[in-house]
SEFIGU-964220 format. One line per field, with one value per residue (C-alpha): residue number from 1; chain; x, y, z. Coordinates in Angstrom, 1 decimal, decimal comma. Layout:
BEGIN
k: (NUM_...)
c: (A_...)
px: (X_...)
py: (Y_...)
pz: (Z_...)
REM end
This chain:
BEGIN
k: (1_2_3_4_5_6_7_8_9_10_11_12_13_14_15_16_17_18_19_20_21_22_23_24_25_26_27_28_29_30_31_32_33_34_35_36_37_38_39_40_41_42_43_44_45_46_47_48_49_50_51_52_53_54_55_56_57_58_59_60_61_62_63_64_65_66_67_68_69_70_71_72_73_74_75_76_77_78_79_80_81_82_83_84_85_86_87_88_89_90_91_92_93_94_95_96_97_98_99_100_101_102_103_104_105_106_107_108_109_110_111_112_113_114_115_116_117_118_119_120_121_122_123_124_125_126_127_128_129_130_131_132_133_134_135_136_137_138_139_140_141_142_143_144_145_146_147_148_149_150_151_152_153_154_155_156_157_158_159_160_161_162_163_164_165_166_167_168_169_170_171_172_173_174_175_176_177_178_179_180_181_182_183_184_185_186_187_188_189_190_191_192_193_194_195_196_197_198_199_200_201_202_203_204_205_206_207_208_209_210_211_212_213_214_215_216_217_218_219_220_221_222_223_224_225_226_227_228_229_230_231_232_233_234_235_236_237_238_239_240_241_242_243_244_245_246_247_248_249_250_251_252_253_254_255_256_257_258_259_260_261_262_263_264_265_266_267_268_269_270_271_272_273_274_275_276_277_278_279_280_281_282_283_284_285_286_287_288_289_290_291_292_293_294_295_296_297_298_299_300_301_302_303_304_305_306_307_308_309_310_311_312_313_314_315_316_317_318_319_320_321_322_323_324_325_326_327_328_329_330_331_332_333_334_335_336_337_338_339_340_341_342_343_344_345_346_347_348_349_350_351_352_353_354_355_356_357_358_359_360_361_362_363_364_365_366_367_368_369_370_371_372_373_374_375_376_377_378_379_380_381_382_383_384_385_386_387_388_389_390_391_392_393_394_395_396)
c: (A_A_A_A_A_A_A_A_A_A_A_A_A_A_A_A_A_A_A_A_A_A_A_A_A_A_A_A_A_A_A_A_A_A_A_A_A_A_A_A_A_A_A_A_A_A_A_A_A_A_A_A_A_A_A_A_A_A_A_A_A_A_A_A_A_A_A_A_A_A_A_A_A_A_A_A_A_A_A_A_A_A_A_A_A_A_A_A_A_A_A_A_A_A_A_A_A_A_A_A_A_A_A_A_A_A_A_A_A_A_A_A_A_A_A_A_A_A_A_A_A_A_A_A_A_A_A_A_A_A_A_A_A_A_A_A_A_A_A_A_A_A_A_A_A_A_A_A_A_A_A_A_A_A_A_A_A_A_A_A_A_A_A_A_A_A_A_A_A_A_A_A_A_A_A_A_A_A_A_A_A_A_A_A_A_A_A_A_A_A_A_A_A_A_A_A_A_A_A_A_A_A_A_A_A_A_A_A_A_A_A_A_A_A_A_A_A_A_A_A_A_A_A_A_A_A_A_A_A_A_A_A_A_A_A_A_A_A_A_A_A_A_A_A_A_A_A_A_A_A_A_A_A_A_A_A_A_A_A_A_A_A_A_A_A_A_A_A_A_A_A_A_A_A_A_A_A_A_A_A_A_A_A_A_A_A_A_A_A_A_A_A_A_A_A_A_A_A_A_A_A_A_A_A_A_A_A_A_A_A_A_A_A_A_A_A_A_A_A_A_A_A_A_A_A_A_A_A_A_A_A_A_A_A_A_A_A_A_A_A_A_A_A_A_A_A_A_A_A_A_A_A_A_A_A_A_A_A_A_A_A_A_A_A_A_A_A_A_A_A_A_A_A_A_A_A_A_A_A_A_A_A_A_A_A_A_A_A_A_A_A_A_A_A_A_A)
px: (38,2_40,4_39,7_38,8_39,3_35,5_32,8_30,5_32,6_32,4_30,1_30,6_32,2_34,0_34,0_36,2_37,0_40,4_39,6_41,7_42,3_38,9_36,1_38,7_39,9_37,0_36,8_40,6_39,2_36,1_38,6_41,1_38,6_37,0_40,4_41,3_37,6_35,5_37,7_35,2_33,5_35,2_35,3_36,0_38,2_37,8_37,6_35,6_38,3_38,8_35,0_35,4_36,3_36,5_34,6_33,7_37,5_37,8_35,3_36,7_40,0_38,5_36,7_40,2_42,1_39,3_39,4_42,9_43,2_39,7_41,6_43,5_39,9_39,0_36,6_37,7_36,7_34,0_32,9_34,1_31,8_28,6_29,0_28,9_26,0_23,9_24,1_21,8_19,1_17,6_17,4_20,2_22,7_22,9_25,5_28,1_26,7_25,6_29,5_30,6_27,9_27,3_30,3_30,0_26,2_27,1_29,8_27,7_24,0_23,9_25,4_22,9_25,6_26,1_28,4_29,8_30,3_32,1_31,7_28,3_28,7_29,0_26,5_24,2_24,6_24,2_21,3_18,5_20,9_22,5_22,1_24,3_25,7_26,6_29,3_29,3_32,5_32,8_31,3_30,0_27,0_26,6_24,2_26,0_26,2_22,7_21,9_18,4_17,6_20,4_19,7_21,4_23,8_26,5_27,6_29,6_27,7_24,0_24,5_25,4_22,1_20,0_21,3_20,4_17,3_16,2_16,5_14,3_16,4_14,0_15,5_15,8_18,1_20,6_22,9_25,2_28,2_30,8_33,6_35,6_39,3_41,9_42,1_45,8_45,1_42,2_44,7_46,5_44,1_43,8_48,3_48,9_45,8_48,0_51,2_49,8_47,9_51,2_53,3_51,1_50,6_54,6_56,6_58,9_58,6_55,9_55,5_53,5_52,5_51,3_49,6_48,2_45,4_46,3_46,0_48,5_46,9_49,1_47,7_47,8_51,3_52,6_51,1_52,3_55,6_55,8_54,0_56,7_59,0_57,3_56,8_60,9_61,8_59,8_61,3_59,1_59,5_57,6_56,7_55,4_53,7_53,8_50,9_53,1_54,3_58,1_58,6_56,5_58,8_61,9_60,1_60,2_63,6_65,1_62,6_64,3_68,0_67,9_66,5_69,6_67,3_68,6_66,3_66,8_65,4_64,5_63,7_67,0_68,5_70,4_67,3_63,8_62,3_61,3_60,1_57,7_56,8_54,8_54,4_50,1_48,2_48,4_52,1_51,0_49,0_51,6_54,6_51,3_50,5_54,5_54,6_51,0_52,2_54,4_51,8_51,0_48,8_48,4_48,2_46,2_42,7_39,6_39,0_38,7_41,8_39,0_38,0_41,4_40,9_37,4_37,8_41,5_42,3_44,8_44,1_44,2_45,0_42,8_44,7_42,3_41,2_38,4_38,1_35,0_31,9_33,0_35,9_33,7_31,4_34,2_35,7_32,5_32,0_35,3_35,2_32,3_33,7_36,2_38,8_39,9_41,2_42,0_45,1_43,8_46,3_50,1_50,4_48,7_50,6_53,9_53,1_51,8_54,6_53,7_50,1_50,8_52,6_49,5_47,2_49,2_50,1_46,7_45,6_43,8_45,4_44,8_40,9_41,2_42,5_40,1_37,1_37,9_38,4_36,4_32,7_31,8_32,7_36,1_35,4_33,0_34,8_34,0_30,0_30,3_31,9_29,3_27,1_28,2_28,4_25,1_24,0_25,6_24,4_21,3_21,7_23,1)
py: (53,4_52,6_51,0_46,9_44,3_42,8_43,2_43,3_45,2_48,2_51,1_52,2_49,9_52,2_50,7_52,2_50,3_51,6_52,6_56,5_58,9_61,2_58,7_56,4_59,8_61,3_58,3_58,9_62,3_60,6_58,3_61,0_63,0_60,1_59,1_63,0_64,0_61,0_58,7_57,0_55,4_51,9_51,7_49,3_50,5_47,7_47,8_45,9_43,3_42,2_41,5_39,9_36,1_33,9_35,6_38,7_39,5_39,2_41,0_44,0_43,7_44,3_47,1_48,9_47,5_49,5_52,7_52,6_51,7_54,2_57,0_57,3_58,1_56,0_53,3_51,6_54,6_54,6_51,2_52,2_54,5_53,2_50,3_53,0_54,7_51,7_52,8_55,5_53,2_52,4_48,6_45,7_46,4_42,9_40,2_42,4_44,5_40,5_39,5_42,8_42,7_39,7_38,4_42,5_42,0_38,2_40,0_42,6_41,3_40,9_44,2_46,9_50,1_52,7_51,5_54,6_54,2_57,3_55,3_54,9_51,6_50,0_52,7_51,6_47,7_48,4_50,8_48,3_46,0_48,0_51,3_53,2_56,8_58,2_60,3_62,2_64,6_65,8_69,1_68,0_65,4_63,4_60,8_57,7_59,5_59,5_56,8_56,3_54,5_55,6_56,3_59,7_61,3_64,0_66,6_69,6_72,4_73,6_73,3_69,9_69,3_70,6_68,3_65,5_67,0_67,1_63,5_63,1_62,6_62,9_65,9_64,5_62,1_65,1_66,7_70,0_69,5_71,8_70,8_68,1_69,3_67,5_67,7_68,7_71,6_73,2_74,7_76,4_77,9_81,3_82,1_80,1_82,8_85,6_85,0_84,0_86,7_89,1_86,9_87,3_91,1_91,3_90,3_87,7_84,2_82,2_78,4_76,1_72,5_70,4_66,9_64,0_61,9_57,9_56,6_58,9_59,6_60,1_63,7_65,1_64,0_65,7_69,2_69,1_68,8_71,5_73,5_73,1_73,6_77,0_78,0_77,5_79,0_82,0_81,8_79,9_76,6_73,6_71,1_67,8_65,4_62,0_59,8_56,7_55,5_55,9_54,8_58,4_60,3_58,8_59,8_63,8_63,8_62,5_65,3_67,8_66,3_66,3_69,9_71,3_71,6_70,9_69,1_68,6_67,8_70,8_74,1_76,5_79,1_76,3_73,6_75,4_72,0_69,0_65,7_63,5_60,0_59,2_55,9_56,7_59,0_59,4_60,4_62,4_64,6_65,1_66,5_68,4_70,4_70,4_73,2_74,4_77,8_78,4_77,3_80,0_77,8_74,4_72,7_69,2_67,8_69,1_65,7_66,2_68,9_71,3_72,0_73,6_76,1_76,6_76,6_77,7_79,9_78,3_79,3_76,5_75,8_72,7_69,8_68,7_66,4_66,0_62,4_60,8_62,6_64,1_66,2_68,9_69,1_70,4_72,3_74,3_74,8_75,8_78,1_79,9_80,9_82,3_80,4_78,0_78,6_75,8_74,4_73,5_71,6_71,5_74,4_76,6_74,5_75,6_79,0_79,1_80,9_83,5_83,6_83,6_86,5_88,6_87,2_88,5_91,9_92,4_91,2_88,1_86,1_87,9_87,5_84,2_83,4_85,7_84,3_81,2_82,0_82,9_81,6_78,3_76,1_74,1_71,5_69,2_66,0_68,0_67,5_64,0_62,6_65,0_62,9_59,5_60,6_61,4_58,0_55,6_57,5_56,8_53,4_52,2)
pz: (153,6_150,5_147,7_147,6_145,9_146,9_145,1_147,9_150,5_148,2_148,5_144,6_141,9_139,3_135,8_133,1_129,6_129,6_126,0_125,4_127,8_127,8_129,1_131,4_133,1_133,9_135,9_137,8_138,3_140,6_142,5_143,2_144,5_146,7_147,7_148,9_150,6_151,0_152,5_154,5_151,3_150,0_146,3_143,4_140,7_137,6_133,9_131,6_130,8_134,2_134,6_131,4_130,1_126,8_123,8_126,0_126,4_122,9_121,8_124,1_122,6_119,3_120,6_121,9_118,7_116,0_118,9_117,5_114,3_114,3_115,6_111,9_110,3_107,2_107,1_110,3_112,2_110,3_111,9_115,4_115,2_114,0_117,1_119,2_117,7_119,4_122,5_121,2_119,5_122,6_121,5_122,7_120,7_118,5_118,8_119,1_122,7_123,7_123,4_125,0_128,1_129,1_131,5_132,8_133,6_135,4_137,3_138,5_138,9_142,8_143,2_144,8_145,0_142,5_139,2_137,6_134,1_131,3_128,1_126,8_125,4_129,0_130,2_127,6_128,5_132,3_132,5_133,0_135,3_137,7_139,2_136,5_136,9_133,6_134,3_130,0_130,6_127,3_126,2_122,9_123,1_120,0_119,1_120,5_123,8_124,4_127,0_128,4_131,7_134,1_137,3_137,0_134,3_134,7_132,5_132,9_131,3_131,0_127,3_127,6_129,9_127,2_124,6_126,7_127,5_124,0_123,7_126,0_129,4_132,1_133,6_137,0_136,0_134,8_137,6_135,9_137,8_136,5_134,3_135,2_135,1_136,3_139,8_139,9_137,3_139,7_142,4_139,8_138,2_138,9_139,6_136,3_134,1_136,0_134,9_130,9_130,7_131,6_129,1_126,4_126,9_126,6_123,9_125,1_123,6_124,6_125,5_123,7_124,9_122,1_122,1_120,1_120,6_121,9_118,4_116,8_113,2_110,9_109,9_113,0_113,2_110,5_111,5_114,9_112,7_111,1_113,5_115,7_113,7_112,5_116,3_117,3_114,2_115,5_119,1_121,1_123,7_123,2_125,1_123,0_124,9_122,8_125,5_126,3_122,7_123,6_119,8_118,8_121,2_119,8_116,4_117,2_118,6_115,6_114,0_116,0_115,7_111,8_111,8_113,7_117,0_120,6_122,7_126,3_129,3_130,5_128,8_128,7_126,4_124,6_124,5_123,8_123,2_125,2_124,4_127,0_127,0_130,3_131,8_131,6_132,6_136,1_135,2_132,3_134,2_137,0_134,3_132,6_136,7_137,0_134,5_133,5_135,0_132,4_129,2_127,2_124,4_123,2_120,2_120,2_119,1_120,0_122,3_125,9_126,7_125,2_128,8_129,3_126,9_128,1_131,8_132,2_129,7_128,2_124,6_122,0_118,0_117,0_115,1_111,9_110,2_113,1_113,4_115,7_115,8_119,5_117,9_115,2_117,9_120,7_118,2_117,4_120,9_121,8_118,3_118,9_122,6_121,0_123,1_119,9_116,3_114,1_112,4_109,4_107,6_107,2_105,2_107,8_110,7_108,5_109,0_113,0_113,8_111,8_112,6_116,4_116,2_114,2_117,3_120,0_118,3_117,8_121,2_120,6_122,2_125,1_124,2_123,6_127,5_128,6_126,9_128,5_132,6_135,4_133,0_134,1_136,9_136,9_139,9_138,2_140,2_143,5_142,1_141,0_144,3_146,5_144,2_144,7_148,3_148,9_147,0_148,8_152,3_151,1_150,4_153,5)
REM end
């Protein structure tokens, strides 16, 4: 069946709060993959602001506007953060979690089906209202993703599981399902290791895709500056992948321009760099699959593209400062798998060329991709609609 506009004609109601990329697509990955295998199940795709009216609205557009303004650190992050740390106190939340939940929990208190949920906020002000999966995509588990009272949570590694086993999780509520990678990536897996693993054995130049996070901090900005402009100087391509802020793309062409450096539309002998602005993330991922073949590393924060580098072995240089408590916690992960190394600051982001070049003449690159394929499973979305499968057979 596809998906509905009715409430009650749908067999699973998918709720996203369209806040970032990670938590809002995890959730594309779960329709994708109900819309490719599982097309007899009738879904609901919806986000919190839809369900929402009058002071609820508003109090979700203040939620997106301090994600943003959060995602440049400082004390507004600060604040971002600690209202999210309620969803771990096991309590209501306050006035705040009351303005955010209570049109959501109208909208959705005669409906019996499965709601999946990525954020923890909206799993938190579901979980005794509606039968809530928790679907926690991210590696790292911090404090404010601990959610109690869901009918069943899943994460993508056993390392994850025992996180949320340690706070107490019943461990029947916890399904491992692999890591969710895009669903476009998955096919090209294994041909895309082959061919990065023979480039980076050579001595050809490489290419390096490089990405900031949807709020566009200014630090992270300026490295991947000059760490671009370290990494042309020694050779490489780049690919720099600016979200959808056409005004931040506009920004690293004229980077380029005033630094002498060609950038076209494709890569070619004459233009080793390219600029892309998608139209979201659907599109995003599309131009990302179109030439994932050809990646040899990238360069972005330790949010969730971590599972690239973990699952794919596409070997990855962390953009600091880590801001949000998800980041340091990736990063160690990813760090102590030996699939990661970090970009400090600008002065080490000035000299990346150089440091590449160490790495892959002294084979660690190599390790690095290698420590990262072929160890944990890749199709978590192939778990989670099984899941939500198997759930709503039940039901009916």
């Amino acid at each position: 069946m596809p998906e509905t506009e009715f409430l009650q004609k749908a067999d699973v109601v998918i709720l996203s709060t369209e806040i970032g990329r990670g938590h809002p697509s995890y959730l594309d990955g779960i329709v994708e993959t109900l819309n490719n295998k599982y097309k007899e199940i009738s879904y609901l795709k919806t986000n919190v602001s839809d369900l929402s009216g009058g002071i609820s609205r508003a109090a979700w557009r203040l939620v997106r506007k301090l994600y943003s303004l959060g995602g440049r650190g400082g004390v507004i992050s600060a604040l971002y953060g600690s209202m999210r740390k309620v969803s771990a106190s096991g309590e209501g939340g306050g006035l705040v979690y009351n303005f955010l939940g209570r049109d959501i929990k109208k909208s959705l208190s005669d409906y019996a089906g499965p709601v999946v949920v990525a954020h923890p906020i909206v799993a938190r002000i579901l979980s005794g209202v509606n039968r809530v999966i928790y679907q926690h995509g991210e590696l790292a588990a911090p404090d404010e993703a601990i959610v109690r009272g869901c009918e069943k949570l899943l994460v993508p590694l056993k390392e994850t599981e025992q996180i949320f086993k340690r706070a107490r999780i019943v461990e029947n509520k916890i399904i491992v399902t692999g890591q969710c990678v895009e669903t476009g990536l998955v096919p090209l897996a294994r041909t895309a290791f082959d061919k990065r693993m023979e480039r980076l054995n050579g001595d050809q130049p490489l290419t390096v895709a490089l990405f900031s996070s949807g709020a566009y901090p200014r630090d992270h900005l300026n490295i991947l500056r000059q760490a671009s402009l370290s990494l042309f100087r020694s050779g490489h391509n780049m690919v720099l992948f600016m979200g959808s802020s056409q005004k931040i793309a506009d920004h690293f062409r004229g980077y380029f321009r005033k630094n002498k450096i060609a950038v076209g539309t494709d890569l070619t002998d004459e233009a080793r760099v390219k600029v892309i602005c998608s139209a979201g993330r659907s599109d995003e991922n599309r131009q990302v699959a179109s030439i994932f073949d050809q990646i040899d590393f990238f360069i972005a924060p330790a949010h969730e593209r971590v599972n690239w580098c973990v699952g794919l072995g596409l070997p990855q240089f962390i953009i600091r400062p880590y801001i949000g408590s998800y980041a340091s916690l990736n990063a160690r992960i990813i760090i102590d798998r030996g699939v990661a190394r970090e970009i400090e600051n600008e002065a080490q982001a000035s000299d990346l060329g150089g440091i590449v070049a160490n790495l892959r003449g002294a084979g660690k690159l190599v390790e690095m991709a290698r420590n990262g394929y072929g160890h944990s499973q890749i199709s978590g979305f192939d778990t989670c609609a099984k899941v939500l499968a198997g759930m709503v057979k039940r039901l009916k």
